[in-house]
C-alpha positions as CSV (number, residue, x, y, z in Angstrom):
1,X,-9.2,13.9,-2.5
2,X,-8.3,10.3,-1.9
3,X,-6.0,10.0,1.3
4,X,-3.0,7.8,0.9
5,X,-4.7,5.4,3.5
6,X,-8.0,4.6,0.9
7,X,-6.0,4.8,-1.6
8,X,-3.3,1.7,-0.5
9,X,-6.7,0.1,1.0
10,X,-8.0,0.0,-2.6
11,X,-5.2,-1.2,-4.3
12,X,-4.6,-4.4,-1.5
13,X,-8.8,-5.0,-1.8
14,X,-8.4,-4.9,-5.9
15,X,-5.1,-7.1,-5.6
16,X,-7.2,-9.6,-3.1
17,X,-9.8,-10.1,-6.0
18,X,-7.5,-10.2,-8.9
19,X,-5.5,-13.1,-6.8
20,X,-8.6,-15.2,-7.2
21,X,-8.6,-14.9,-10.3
22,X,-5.6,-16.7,-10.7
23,X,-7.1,-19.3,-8.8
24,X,-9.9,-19.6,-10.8
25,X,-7.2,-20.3,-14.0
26,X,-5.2,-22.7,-11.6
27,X,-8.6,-24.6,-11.5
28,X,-9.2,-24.8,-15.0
29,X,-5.5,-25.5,-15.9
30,X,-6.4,-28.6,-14.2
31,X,-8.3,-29.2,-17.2
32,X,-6.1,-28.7,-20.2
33,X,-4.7,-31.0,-22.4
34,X,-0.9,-32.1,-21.3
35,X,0.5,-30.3,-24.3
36,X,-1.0,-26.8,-23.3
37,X,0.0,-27.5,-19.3
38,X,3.3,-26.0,-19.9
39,X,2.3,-23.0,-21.5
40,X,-0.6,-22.4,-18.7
41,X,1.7,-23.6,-16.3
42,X,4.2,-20.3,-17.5
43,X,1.1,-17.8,-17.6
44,X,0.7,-18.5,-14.4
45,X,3.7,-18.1,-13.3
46,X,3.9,-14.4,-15.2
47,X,0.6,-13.6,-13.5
48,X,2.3,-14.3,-9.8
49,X,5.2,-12.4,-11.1
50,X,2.9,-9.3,-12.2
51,X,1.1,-9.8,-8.7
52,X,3.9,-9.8,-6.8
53,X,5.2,-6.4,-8.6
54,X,1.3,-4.7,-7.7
55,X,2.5,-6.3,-3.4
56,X,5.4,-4.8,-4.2
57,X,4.5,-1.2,-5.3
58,X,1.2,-0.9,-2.8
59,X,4.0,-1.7,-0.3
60,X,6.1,1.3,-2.1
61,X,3.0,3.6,-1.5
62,X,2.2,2.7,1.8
63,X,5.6,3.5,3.1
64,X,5.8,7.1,1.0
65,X,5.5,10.0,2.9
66,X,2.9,12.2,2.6
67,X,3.9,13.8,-0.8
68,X,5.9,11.3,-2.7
69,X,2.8,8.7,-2.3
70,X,0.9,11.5,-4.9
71,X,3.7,11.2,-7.2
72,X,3.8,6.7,-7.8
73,X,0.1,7.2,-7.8
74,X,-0.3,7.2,-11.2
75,X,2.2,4.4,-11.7
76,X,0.6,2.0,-9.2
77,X,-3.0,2.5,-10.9
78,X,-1.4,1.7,-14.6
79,X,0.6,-1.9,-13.0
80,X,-2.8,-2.7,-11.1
81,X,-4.6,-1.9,-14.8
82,X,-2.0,-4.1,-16.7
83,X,-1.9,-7.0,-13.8
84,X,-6.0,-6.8,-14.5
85,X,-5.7,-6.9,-18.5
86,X,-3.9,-9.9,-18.1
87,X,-5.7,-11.4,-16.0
88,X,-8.9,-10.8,-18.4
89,X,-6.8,-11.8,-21.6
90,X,-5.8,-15.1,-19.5
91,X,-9.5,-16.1,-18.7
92,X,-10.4,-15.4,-22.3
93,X,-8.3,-17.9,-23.8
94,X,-9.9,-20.4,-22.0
95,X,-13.0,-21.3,-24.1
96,X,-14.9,-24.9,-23.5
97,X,-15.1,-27.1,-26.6
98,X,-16.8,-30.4,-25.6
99,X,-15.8,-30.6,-22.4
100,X,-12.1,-30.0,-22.6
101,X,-10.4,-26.7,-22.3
102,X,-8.5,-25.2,-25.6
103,X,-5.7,-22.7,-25.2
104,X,-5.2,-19.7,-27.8
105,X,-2.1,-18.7,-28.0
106,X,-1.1,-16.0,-25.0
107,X,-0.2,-12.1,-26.2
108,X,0.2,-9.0,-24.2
């Protein structure tokens, strides 16, 4: 069994890669036309929101005792799960058409 420790360890190493991830669509927000900047610019700013909530709840867990950590388990594995499905639908709606970047519209 996973001890509370490995487990909180986990979640800040997968929320450490998924943050560069959002650097990576910072980067190539750089690179989209001015019409689509706004609506990058706002998918951004829901992926820092969705970020923060994953701090937020690894925080939760971390300062559980020794039980109640067992119980938001499960609820801190689905909002890492949907923080990384976003990410991945993000990064897909970037796709390269000579040399600029086009922007599908966003759904979750």
């Amino acid at each position: 069994m996973i001890t509370k420790d490995e487990f909180v360890n986990n979640l800040k190493n997968q929320l450490d890669d998924l943050n560069g991830e959002i650097g990576k669509i910072e980067q190539k927000a750089k690179l989209v036309k001015a019409e689509a900047k706004a609506k990058v610019a706002a998918r951004i700013k829901y992926l820092k929101e969705m970020h923060d909530s994953v701090q937020a709840k690894v925080q939760e867990v971390k300062d559980a005792g020794k039980e109640a950590w067992q119980d938001m388990k499960l609820a801190a594995e689905n909002l890492v799960n949907a923080y990384k499905s976003a990410l991945t639908k993000t990064l897909a709606h970037f796709k390269k058409r000579r040399s600029e970047i086009v922007i599908d519209k966003f759904s979750d």
